[in-house]
C-alpha positions in Angstrom: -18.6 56.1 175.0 -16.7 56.1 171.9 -17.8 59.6 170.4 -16.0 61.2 173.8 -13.1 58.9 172.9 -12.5 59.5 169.6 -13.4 63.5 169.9 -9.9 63.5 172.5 -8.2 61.5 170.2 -9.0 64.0 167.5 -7.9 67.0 169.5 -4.5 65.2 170.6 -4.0 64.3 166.9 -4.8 68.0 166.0 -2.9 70.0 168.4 0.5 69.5 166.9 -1.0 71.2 163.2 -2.2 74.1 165.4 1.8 74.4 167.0 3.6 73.9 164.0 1.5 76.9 162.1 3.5 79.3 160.9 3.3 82.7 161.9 3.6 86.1 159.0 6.0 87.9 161.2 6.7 91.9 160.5 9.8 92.9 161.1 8.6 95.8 163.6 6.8 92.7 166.0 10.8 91.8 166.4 11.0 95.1 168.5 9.9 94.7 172.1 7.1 97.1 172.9 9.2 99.0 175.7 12.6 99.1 173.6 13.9 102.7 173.0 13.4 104.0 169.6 15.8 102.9 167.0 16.8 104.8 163.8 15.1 104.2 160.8 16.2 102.9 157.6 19.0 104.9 156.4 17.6 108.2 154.6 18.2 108.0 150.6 21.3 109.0 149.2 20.8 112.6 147.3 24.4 113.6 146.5 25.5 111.4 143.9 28.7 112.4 143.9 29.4 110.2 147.1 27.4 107.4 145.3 30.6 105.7 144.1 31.8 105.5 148.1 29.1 104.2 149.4 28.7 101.4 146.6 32.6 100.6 147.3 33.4 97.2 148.7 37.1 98.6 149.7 36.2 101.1 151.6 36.1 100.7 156.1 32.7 98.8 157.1 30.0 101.1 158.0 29.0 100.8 161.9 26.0 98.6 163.1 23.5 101.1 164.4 22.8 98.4 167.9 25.1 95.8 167.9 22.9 94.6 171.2 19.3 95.6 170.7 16.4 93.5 172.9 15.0 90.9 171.6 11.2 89.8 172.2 12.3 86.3 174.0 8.1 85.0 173.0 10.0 84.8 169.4 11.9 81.7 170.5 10.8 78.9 168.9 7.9 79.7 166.8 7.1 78.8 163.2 7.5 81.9 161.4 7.9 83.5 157.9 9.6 86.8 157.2 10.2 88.6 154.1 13.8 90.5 153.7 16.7 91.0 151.6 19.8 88.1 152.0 23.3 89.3 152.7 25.2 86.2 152.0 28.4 85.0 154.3 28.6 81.9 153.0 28.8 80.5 149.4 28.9 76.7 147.6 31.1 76.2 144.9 27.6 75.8 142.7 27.1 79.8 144.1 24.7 79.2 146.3 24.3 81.1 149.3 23.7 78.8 152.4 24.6 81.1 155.5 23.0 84.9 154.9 21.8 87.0 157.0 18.0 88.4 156.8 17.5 92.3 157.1 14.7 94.4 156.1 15.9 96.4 153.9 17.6 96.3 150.4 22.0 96.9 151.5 22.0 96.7 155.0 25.0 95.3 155.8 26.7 96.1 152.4 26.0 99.6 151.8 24.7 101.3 154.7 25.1 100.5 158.1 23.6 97.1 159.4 20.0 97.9 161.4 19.9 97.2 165.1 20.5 93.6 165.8 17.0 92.8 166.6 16.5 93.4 162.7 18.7 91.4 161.7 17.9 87.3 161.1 21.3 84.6 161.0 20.2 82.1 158.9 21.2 78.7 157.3 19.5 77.0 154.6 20.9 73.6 153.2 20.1 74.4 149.8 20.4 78.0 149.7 20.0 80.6 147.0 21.2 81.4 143.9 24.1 84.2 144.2 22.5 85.8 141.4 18.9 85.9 142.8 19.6 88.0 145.9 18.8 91.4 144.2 14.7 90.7 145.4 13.5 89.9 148.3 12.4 86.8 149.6 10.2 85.2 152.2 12.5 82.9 154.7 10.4 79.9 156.5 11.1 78.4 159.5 11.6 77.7 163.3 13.2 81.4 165.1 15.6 81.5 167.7 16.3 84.3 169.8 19.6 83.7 169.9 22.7 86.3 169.3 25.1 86.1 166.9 28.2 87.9 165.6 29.8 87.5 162.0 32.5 90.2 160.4 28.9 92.1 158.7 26.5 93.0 161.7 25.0 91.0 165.1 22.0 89.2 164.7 19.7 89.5 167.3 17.6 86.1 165.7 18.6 82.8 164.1 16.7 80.4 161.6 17.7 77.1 159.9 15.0 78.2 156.8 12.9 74.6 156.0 11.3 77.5 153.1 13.0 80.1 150.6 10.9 82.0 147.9 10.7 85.0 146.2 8.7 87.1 147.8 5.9 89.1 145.6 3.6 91.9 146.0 0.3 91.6 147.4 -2.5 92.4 144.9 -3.7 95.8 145.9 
């Protein structure tokens, strides 16, 4: 009688580690399966004479390539962790960047056009990251919500409130 009782007890007690796992998410799983096909990362930059326009912060914003892409709605609320580059929107008098948004790639948002909004990530982190440390990428932890979002940079398809920020390194090969 009490083995059958405490085995239940065990799997009650257990069944909230097994929810709160958290997922390695790829950026491509973001993309439902029956979504058109979306353009690429933006194709490297060969004429260098253009270079100094495309690094300039004066010039007109470029245009996000799917302000409205679909989402994959099984997203919501799952424990993820998802590597990317920060584009910060908000900044602490300390620099630290506390509202960014998560993209895939190294200058969306800044100097190229932003990717569709389904690769895009709003997040908020109540410590944040050093300004400086934003030129690697980083692995962002957390709870995702599929949930859009608009600031004056790109839509975000996906939000997070990041419990984890770390620097995100190179599996051994």
């Amino acid at each position: 009688m009490l083995r059958p009782l405490l085995a239940a007890v065990l799997v009650v007690l257990a069944a909230p580690v097994s929810a709160a796992e958290v997922r390695e998410l790829v950026w491509s799983e973001m993309v439902p399966a029956d979504a058109p096909p979306q353009v690429a990362e933006p194709a490297p930059m060969h004429d260098l004479s253009q270079l100094a326009d495309a690094l300039s912060e004066s010039g007109p914003a470029a245009m996000q390539q799917s302000p409205a892409a679909p989402v994959v709605e099984e997203l919501d609320g799952q424990t993820v962790k998802l590597p990317g580059y920060i584009v910060p929107l908000d900044v602490t008098d300390e620099g630290r960047v506390t509202e960014f948004l998560l993209v895939p790639y190294f200058g969306a948002c800044i100097h190229v056009p932003p990717p569709p909004s389904n690769q895009i990530v709003h997040v908020t982190a109540e410590l944040g990251v050093l300004l400086d440390a934003l030129y690697q990428p980083f692995w962002i932890e957390g709870p995702l919500k599929v949930e859009q979002t608009s600031s004056e940079l790109a839509e975000a398809g996906y939000q997070m409130a990041a419990d984890k920020i770390y620097p995100y390194e190179m599996p051994d090969s």
